[in-house]
C-alpha positions in Angstrom: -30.1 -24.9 -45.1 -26.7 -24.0 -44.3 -25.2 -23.6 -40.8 -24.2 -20.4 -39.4 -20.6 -20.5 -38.4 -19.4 -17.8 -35.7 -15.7 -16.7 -35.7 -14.1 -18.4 -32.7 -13.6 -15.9 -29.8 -10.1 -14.7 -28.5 -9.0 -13.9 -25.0 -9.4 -10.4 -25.5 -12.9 -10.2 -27.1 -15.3 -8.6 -24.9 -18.3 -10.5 -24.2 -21.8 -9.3 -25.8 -23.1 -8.3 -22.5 -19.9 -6.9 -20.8 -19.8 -3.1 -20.4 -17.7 -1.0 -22.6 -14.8 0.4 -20.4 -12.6 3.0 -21.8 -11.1 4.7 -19.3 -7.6 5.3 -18.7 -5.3 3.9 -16.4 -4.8 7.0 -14.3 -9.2 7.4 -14.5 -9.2 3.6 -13.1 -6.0 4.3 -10.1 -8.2 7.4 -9.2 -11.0 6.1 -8.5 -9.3 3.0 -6.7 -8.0 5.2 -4.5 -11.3 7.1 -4.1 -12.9 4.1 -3.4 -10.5 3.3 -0.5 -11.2 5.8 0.9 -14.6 5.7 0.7 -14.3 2.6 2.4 -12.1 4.3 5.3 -14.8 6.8 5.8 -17.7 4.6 6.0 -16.3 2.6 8.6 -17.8 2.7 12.5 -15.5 3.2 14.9 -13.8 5.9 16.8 -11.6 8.3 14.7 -8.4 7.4 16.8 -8.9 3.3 15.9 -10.0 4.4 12.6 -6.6 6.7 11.8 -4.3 4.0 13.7 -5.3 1.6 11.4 -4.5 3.7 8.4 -1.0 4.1 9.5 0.0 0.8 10.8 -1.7 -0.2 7.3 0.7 2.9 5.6 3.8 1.7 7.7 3.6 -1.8 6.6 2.9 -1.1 3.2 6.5 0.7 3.0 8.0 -2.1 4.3 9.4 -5.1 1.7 7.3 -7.9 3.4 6.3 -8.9 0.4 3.3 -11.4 0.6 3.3 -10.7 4.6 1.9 -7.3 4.3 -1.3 -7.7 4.9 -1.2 -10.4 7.9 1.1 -8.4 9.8 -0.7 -5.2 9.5 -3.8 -7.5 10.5 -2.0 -8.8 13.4 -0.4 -5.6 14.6 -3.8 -3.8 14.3 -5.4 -6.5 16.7 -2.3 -6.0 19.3 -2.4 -1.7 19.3 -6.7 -2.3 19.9 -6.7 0.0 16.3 -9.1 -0.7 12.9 -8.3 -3.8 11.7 -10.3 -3.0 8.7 -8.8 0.5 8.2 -5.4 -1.6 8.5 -5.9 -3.6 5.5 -8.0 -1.0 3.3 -4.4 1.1 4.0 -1.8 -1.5 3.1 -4.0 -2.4 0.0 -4.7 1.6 -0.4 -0.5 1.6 -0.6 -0.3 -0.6 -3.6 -1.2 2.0 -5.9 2.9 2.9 -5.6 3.6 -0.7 -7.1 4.5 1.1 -10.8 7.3 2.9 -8.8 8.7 0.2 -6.4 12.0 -0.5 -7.9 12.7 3.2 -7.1 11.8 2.8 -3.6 14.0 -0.7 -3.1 16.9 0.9 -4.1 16.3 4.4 -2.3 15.6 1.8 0.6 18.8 -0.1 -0.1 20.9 3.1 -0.1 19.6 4.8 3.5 19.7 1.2 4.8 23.5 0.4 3.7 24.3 3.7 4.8 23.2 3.2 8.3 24.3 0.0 8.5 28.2 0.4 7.7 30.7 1.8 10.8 31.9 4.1 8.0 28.9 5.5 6.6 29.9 5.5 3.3 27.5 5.2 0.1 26.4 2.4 -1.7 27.9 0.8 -4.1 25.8 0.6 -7.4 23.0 -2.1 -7.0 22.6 -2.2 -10.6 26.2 -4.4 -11.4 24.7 -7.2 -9.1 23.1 -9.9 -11.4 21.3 -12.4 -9.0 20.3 -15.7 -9.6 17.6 -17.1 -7.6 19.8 -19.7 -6.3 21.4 -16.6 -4.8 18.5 -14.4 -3.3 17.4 -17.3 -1.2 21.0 -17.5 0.4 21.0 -16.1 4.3 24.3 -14.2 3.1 21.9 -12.5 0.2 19.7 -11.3 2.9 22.7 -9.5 5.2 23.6 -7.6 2.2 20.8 -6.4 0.0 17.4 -7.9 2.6 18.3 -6.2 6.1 19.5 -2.6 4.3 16.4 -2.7 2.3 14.3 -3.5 5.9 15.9 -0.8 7.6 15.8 2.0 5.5 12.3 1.0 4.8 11.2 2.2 8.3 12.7 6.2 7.3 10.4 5.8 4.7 7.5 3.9 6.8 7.2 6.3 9.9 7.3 9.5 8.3 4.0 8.0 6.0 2.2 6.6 9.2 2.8 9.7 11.0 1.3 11.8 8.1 -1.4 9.4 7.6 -2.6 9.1 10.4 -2.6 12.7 11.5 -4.0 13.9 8.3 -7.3 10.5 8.7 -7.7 11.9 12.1 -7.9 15.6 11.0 -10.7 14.2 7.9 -12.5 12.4 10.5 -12.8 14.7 13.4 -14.1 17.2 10.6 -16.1 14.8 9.4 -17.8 14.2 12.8 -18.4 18.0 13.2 -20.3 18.5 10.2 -22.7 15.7 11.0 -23.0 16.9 14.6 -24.3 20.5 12.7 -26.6 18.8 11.0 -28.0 16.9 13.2 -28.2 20.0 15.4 -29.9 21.9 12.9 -32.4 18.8 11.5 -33.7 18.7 15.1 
């Protein structure tokens, strides 16, 4: 009688029991955001609080708070009386962009130098600046790459609140309607 030996099991074995999941990337993103939404939908609370949460949850997750998104949508949520839920659902909903972020931080960067110089002149290229940590965490680092970035993140931000929440409010008014027919024509 001889003992059976099993092969030893690597980290990216599937276990016996675990579902076979071959979907793409773009299959799994889709239905991450239709989940979200989902979750917007389902939620029970007037479609204004419900649509101001979406876009104070949109117009933090444009900002580069990194790590402080989801707090300060929270927070600023609880102080406009808006979805608190809906908030977070949105600045989470907003991380689907994270492939493309590098893109955003420098289109950021550029609008927010821009604005931020007397002469208005363009950027210089952000690419020829090599950091070190050592420098990032300097207060001089943030006055010339943090505060650009933070400024022109709010001409991205509003115009995504403002379309967010105009277009939840538009779903969920419509939304309401359609149950209000039914309901009228069940009874």
């Amino acid at each position: 009688m001889g003992l059976a030996v099993t092969p030893p099991i690597s980290l990216t074995d599937r276990m016996p029991d675990e579902p076979k999941d071959d979907r793409n990337l773009l299959r799994r993103a889709y239905d991450a955001i239709v989940s979200h939404i989902r979750h917007l939908l389902d939620l029970k609370d007037q479609p204004h609080a419900i649509a101001g949460g979406v876009a104070i949850g949109m117009f933090m997750g444009f900002t580069p708070l990194f790590g402080l998104k989801t707090l300060l949508s929270l927070g600023l949520a609880l102080a406009l009386r808006c979805n608190p839920i809906a908030a977070v659902v949105a600045v989470s909903l907003h991380d689907v962009v994270t492939p493309i972020w590098p893109f955003l931080l420098i289109v950021e960067y550029k609008i927010g130098f821009w604005l931020l110089t007397p002469q208005h002149i363009f950027t210089p290229t952000v690419l020829d600046h090599h950091l070190h940590i050592t420098e990032i965490m300097r207060w001089s680092s943030f006055r010339t790459i943090g505060l650009p970035v933070l400024v022109g993140s709010v001409f991205l931000s509003i115009p995504a609140a403002l379309i967010s929440y105009f277009a939840m409010l538009a779903i969920l008014r419509a939304r309401s309607r359609r149950r209000a027919r039914r309901e009228q024509i069940n009874s």
